[in-house]
C-alpha positions as CSV (number, residue, x, y, z in Angstrom):
1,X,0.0,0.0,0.0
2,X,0.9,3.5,-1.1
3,X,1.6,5.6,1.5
4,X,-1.1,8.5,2.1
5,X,-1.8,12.0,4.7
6,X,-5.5,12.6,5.9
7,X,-6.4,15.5,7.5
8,X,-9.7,17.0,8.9
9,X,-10.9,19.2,11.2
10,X,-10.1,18.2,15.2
11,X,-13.9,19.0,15.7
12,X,-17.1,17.9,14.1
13,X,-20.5,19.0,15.4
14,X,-23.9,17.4,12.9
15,X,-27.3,18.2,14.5
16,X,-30.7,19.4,13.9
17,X,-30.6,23.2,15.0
18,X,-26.4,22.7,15.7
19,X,-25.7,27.0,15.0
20,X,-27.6,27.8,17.5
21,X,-24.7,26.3,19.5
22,X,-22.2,28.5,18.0
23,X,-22.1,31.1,21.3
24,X,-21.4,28.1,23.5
25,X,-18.4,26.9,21.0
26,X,-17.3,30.8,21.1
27,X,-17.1,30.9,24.7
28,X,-15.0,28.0,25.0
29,X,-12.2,29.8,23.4
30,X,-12.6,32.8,25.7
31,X,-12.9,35.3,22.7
32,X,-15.2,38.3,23.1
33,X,-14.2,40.5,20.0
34,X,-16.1,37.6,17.3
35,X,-16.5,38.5,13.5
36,X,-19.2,37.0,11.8
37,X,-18.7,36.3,8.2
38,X,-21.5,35.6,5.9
39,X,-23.4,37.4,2.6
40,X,-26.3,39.0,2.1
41,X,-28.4,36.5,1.4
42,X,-28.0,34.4,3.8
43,X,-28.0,37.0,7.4
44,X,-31.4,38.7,5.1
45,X,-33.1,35.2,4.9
46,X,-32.2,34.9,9.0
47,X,-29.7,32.1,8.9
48,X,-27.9,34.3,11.2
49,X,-30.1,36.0,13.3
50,X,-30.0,33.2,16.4
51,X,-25.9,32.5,16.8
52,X,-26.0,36.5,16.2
53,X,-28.4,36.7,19.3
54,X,-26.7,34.1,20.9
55,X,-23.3,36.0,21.0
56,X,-24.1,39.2,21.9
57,X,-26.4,37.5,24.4
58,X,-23.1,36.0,25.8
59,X,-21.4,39.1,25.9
60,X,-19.2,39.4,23.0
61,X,-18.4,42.3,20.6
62,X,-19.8,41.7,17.3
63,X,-19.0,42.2,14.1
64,X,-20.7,41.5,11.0
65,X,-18.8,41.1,8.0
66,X,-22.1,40.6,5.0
67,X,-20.2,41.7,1.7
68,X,-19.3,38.3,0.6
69,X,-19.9,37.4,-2.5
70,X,-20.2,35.0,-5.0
71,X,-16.2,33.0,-6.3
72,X,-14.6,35.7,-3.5
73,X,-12.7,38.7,-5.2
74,X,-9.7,39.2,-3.5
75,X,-10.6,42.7,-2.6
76,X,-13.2,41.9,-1.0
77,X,-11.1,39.2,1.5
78,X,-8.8,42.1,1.7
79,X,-11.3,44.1,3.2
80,X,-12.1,41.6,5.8
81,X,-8.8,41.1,6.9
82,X,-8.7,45.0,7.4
83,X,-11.9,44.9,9.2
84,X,-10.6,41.9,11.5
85,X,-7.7,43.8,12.4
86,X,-9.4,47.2,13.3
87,X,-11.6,46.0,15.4
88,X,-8.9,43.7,16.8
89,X,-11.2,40.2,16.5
90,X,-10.2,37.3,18.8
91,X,-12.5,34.7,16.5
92,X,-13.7,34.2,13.4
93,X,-16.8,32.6,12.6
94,X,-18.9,32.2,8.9
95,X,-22.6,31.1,8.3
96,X,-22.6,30.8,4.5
97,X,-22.0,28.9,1.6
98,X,-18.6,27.8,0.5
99,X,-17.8,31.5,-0.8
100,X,-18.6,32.6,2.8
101,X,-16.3,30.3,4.5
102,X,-13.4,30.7,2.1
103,X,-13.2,33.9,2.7
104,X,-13.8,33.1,7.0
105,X,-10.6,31.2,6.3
106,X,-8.4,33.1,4.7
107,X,-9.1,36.4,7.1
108,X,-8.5,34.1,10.1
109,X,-5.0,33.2,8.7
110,X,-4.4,36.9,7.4
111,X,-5.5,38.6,10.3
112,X,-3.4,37.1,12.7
113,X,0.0,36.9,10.3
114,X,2.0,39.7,8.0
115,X,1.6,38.2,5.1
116,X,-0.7,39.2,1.7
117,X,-2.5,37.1,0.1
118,X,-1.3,36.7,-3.0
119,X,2.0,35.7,-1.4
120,X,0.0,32.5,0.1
121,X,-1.6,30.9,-3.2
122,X,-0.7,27.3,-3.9
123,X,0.0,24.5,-2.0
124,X,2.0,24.7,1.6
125,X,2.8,28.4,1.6
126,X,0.4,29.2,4.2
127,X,2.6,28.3,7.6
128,X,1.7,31.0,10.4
129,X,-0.8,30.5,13.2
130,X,-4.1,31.9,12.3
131,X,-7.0,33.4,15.2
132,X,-9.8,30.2,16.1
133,X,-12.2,29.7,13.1
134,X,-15.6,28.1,13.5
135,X,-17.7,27.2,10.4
136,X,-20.9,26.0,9.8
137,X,-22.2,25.5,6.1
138,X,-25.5,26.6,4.4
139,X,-25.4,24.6,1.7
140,X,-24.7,20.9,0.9
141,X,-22.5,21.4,-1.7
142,X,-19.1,22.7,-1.1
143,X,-17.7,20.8,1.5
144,X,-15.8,23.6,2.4
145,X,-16.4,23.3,6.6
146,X,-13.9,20.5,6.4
147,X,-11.3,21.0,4.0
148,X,-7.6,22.8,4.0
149,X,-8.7,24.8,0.5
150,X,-10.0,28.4,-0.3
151,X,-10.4,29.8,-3.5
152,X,-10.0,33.3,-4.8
153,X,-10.9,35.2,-7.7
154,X,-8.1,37.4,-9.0
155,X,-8.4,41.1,-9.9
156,X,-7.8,39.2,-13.5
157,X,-10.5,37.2,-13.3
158,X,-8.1,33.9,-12.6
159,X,-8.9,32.2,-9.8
160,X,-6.5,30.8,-7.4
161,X,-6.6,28.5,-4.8
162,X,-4.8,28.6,-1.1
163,X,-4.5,25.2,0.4
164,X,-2.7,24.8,4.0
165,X,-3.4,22.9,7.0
166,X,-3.8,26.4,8.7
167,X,-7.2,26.3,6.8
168,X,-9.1,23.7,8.7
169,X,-11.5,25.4,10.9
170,X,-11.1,24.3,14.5
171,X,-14.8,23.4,14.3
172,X,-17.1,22.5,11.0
173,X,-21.1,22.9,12.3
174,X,-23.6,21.3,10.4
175,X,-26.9,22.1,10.6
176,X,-29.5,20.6,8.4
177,X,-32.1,23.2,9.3
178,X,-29.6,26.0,7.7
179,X,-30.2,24.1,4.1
180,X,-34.0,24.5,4.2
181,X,-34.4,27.5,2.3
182,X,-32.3,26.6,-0.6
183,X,-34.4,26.6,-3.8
184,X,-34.2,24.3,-6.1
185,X,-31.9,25.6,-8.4
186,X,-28.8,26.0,-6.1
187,X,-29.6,22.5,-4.3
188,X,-29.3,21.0,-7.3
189,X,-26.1,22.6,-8.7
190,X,-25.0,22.2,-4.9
191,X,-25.4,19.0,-4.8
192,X,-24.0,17.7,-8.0
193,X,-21.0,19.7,-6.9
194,X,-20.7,17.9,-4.0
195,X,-20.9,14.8,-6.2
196,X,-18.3,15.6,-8.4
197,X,-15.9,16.1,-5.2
198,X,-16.6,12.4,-4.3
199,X,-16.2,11.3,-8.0
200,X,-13.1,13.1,-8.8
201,X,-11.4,12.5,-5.3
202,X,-12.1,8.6,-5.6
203,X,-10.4,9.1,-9.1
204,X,-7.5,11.3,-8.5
205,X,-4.6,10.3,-10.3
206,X,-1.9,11.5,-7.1
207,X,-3.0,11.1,-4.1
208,X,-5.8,8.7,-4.1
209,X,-6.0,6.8,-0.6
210,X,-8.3,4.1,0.9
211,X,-9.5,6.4,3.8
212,X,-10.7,9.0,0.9
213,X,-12.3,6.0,-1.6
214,X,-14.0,5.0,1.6
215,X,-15.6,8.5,2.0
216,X,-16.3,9.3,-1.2
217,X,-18.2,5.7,-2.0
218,X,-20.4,7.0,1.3
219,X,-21.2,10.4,0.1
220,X,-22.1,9.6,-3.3
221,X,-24.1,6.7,-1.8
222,X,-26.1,9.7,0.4
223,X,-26.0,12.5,-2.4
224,X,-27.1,10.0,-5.0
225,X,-29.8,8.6,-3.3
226,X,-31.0,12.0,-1.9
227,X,-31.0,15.1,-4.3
228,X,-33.8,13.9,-6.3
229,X,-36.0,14.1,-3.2
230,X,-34.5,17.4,-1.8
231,X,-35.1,19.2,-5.7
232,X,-38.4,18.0,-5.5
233,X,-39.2,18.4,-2.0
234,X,-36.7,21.3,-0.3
235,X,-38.8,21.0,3.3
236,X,-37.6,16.9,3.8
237,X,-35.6,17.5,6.5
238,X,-34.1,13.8,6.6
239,X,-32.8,14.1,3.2
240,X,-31.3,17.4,3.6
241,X,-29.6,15.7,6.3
242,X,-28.0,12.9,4.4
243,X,-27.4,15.4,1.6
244,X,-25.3,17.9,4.3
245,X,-23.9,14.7,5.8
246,X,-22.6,13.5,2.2
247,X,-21.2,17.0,1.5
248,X,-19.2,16.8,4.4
249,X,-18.3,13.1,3.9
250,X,-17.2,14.5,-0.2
251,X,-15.4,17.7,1.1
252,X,-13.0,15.2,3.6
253,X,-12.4,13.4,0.6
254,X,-11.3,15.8,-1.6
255,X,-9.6,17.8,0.5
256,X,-7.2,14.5,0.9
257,X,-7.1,13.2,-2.9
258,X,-7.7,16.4,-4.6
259,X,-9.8,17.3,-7.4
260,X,-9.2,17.1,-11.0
261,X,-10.4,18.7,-14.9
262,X,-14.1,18.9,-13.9
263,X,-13.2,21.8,-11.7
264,X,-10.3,23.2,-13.6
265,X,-12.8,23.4,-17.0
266,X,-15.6,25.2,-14.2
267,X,-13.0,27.7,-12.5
268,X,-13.3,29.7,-15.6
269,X,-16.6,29.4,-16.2
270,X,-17.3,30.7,-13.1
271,X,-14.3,33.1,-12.7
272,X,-15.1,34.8,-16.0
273,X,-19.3,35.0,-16.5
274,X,-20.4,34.6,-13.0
275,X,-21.8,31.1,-12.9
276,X,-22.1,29.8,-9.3
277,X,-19.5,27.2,-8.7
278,X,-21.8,24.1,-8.5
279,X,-23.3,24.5,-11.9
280,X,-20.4,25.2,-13.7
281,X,-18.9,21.9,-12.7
282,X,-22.5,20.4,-13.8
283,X,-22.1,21.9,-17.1
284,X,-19.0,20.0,-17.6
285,X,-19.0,16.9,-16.2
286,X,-20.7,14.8,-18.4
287,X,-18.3,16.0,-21.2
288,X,-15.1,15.3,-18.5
289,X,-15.9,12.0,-17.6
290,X,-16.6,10.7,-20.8
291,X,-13.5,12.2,-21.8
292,X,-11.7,10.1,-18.9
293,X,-13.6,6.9,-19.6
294,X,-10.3,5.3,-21.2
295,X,-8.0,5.9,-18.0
296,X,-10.6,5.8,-15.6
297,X,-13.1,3.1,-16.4
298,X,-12.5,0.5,-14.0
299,X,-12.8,3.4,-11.3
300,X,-16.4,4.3,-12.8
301,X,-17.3,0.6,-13.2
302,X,-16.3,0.3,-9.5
303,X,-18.8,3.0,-8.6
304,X,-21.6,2.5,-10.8
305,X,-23.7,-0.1,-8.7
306,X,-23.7,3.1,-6.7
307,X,-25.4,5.5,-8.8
308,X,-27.2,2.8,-10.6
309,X,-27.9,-0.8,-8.8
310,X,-28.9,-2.1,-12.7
311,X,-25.3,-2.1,-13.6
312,X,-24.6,-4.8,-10.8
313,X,-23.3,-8.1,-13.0
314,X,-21.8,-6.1,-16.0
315,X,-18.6,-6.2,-17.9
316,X,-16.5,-3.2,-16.6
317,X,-16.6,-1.3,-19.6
318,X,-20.8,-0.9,-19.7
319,X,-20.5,-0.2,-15.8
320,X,-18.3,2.4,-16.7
321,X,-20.6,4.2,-19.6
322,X,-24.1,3.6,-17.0
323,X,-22.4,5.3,-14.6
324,X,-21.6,8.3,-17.1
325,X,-25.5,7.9,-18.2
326,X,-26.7,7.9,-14.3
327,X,-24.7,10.8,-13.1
328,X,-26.1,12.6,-17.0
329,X,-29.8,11.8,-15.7
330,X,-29.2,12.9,-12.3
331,X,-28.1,16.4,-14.0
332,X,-31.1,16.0,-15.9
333,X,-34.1,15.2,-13.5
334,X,-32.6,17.6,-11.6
335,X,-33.1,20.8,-13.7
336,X,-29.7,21.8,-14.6
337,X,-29.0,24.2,-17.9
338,X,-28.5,21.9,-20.7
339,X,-25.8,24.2,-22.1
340,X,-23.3,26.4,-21.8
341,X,-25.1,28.8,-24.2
342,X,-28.1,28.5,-21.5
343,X,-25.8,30.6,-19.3
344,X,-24.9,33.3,-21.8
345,X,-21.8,32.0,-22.7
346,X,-20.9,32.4,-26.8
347,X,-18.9,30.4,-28.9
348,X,-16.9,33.0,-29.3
349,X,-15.7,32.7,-25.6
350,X,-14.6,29.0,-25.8
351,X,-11.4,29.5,-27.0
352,X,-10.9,31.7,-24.0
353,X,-12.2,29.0,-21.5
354,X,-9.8,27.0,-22.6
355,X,-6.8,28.8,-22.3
356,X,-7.6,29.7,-18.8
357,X,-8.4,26.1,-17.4
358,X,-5.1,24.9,-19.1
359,X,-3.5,27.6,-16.1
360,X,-5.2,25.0,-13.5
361,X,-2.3,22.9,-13.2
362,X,-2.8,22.4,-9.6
363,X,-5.6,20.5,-10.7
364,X,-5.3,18.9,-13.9
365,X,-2.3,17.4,-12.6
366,X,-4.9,14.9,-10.2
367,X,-7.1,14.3,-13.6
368,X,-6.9,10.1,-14.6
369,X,-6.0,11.3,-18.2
370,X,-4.0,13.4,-19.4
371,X,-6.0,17.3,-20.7
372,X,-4.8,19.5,-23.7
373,X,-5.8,22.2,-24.8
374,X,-7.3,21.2,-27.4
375,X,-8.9,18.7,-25.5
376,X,-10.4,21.4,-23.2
377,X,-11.6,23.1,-26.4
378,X,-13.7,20.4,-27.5
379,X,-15.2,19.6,-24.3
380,X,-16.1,23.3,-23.9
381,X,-17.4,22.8,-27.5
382,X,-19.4,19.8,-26.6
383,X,-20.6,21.2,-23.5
384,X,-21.9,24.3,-25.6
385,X,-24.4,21.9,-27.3
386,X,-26.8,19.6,-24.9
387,X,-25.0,18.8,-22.2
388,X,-27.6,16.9,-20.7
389,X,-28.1,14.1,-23.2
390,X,-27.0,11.3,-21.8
C-alpha cells in the first residue's frame, strides 16, 4: 500500500438546530471580539439571526462582515482582513456557503500573520498561526467546513486556490435546518457539486488513498440517493440531512485526494461569467468523464452499482458508460441548464475558456488522463451543445 496523509478538522458538530450552538463553541475559546462572516443573502433570509443573538447575548463584541460574494474577489477578503484587524477580533466565525467560509478562512489566517495574500496561493505556503475559526455550512455542496482549501478570484478574473493545513476550521457545524431554504436551483447545482468532489477524489490520479475511496463511496451513496427528493421536495428535512452529511463526507475526501479537470474546466466558467461554482462543474462533467472513460473506467465501473444498482453483473466497460449515463440523468431530473449557451456564454468565448483552465495545473495534474488544450476546447465545444443528453 501506497503511503497516504488525511487530515480534517479536530472538531465535528452534525445536529438538527447545531448553530444555535455557536455562542457556546465561542465561549470555550474565551474570545469576546467575534466577527461573523456571511453574505447578504443568507443573514437577510435569518440564517444568522440566532448564533447572532446568541453572541451578543453572551457578551461578546460583534462584528458583521455581510459583503461576501459570489467566487470571492480578492478585494473583498482584503477588506475583511482589514476589518478583522481594526476591530482587533479574537475569533472568526462564517454562516454561509462555501464563498462565505473561504473567505472566513483566509481572514483568520491573514488577520493574525503579516503576510498578503497573494504571497500564500498554492499548495503549503500558508505556515503561520491563524485566530480560532468556526464554520458552519448553508449549503450541501461545497464541503468547504472540512477541507484545508480556499479559492480566490483574482483582480484578473483567474482564480487561485490557497491550500494549507492552517485552513481547517477548529470546528465544522452542520446544521440541516440552515439548508432549508435553498431553492431548487442552487440545491441541485450544490449537490452535483458535491458529487463531483466524491467522484473526482475517488479518481485522483496523485494522491488517491483508501480512507478517501472510503468517503467518497459514502457520500455519493447519500448525495445519489437524496437530491432527487431534496429538488423536488426542499422541506424533507431527513434528506437534507443525508445530503449535508454526504457534502461533508465529499469535502474530507477531496480535500485528501484532490480534485481534477471537472473543476479546472468550471473555474473559468465561473471566474469569468459569473456562474455559481456548483453549476459550472454540472455543465461540464458529463463531457469530462466521458473524456476520462479510457483511464478511468474501472474506477467508474467500480462506482456504478452506486449510482445505478442495474449495472450490478456487467462487464466493466458498460458499468463504466451507466455510470456516465446515471450521473447525466441525475443532472437532468434535476433541472440543470443543458448548455453552456443557457448561461450566456458564446462560442466566441470557448477559446478563451480553454486557455484559462489549461493555467489550473494544480488541478489537472490529479485528472486520470491526461487534458490538452485542445482537449479542453472540445469539451467546452461539446458542452456548448446539450449537455444533458446522456
Amino acid at each position: 500500500m501506497k503511503p497516504f496523509t488525511f487530515q480534517a478538522p479536530p472538531n465535528i458538530l452534525f445536529e438538527v438546530g447545531a448553530s444555535k450552538k455557536l455562542a457556546e463553541l465561542v465561549a470555550g475559546y474565551g474570545a469576546k471580539r467575534v466577527l461573523l462572516v456571511t453574505d447578504k443573502g443568507v443573514r437577510n433570509a435569518g440564517l444568522t439571526a440566532n448564533a447572532e443573538a446568541g453572541l451578543v447575548a453572551g457578551g461578546c463584541e460583534l462584528t458583521v462582515f455581510d459583503d461576501v460574494e459570489a467566487d470571492p474577489p480578492s478585494h473583498i477578503i482584503e477588506r475583511a482582513v482589514a476589518l478583522c484587524r481594526d476591530k482587533g477580533i479574537e475569533l472568526v466565525a462564517s454562516i454561509g456557503g462555501g464563498s462565505a467560509l473561504d473567505t472566513a478562512k483566509l481572514v483568520a489566517y491573514l488577520a493574525k500573520t503579516p503576510e498578503r495574500l497573494e504571497e500564500i496561493y498554492g499548495v503549503g505556503l500558508a505556515k503561520g498561526e491563524r485566530l480560532p475559526l468556526l464554520l458552519a455550512p448553508t449549503t450541501a455542496g461545497t464541503g468547504s467546513e472540512v477541507t484545508a482549501i480556499a479559492i480566490v478570484t483574482t483582480p484578473t478574473t483567474e482564480k487561485k486556490g490557497v491550500v494549507s493545513p492552517r485552513l481547517l476550521p477548529d470546528w465544522a457545524i452542520l446544521d440541516p435546518e440552515l439548508t432549508l431554504g435553498l431553492p431548487a436551483h442552487v440545491t441541485a447545482a450544490t449537490g452535483i457539486d458535491a458529487m463531483v468532489h466524491a467522484i473526482e477524489a475517488y479518481t485522483s490520479k496523485h494522491k488517491k488513498n483508501p480512507m478517501s475511496d472510503q468517503l467518497a463511496r459514502q457520500a455519493l451513496t447519500l448525495l445519489s440517493a437524496n437530491v432527487r427528493k431534496v429538488c423536488a421536495d426542499g422541506s424533507n428535512l431527513e434528506a437534507r440531512s443525508q445530503m449535508l452529511l454526504g457534502s461533508m463526507l465529499a469535502g474530507m475526501a477531496f480535500a485528501n485526494s484532490p480534485v481534477a479537470a471537472v473543476h479546472a474546466l468550471a473555474y473559468p466558467i465561473g471566474a469569468i461569467f459569473h456562474v455559481p461554482h456548483g453549476l459550472s462543474n454540472a455543465l461540464v462533467l458529463t463531457q469530462v468523464l466521458r473524456f476520462n472513460l479510457p483511464e478511468a473506467e474501472e474506477l467508474y465501473a467500480e462506482l456504478a452499482p452506486i449510482v445505478d444498482p442495474k449495472s450490478q453483473g456487467m462487464g466493466v466497460s458498460q458499468r463504466a458508460r451507466l455510470f456516465v449515463d446515471a450521473v447525466a440523468a441525475i443532472c437532468r431530473d434535476c433541472n440543470v441548464p443543458a448548455s453552456l449557451a443557457d448561461v450566456g456564454i458564446a462560442r466566441s468565448d470557448l477559446n478563451k475558456l480553454a486557455e484559462d483552465a489549461m493555467k489550473q495545473t494544480r488541478l489537472l495534474v490529479n485528472n486520470p488522463r491526461e487534458m490538452k488544450f485542445e482537449d479542453a476546447l472540445a469539451i467546452y465545444t461539446e458542452a456548448f451543445g446539450n449537455r444533458a443528453a446522456a
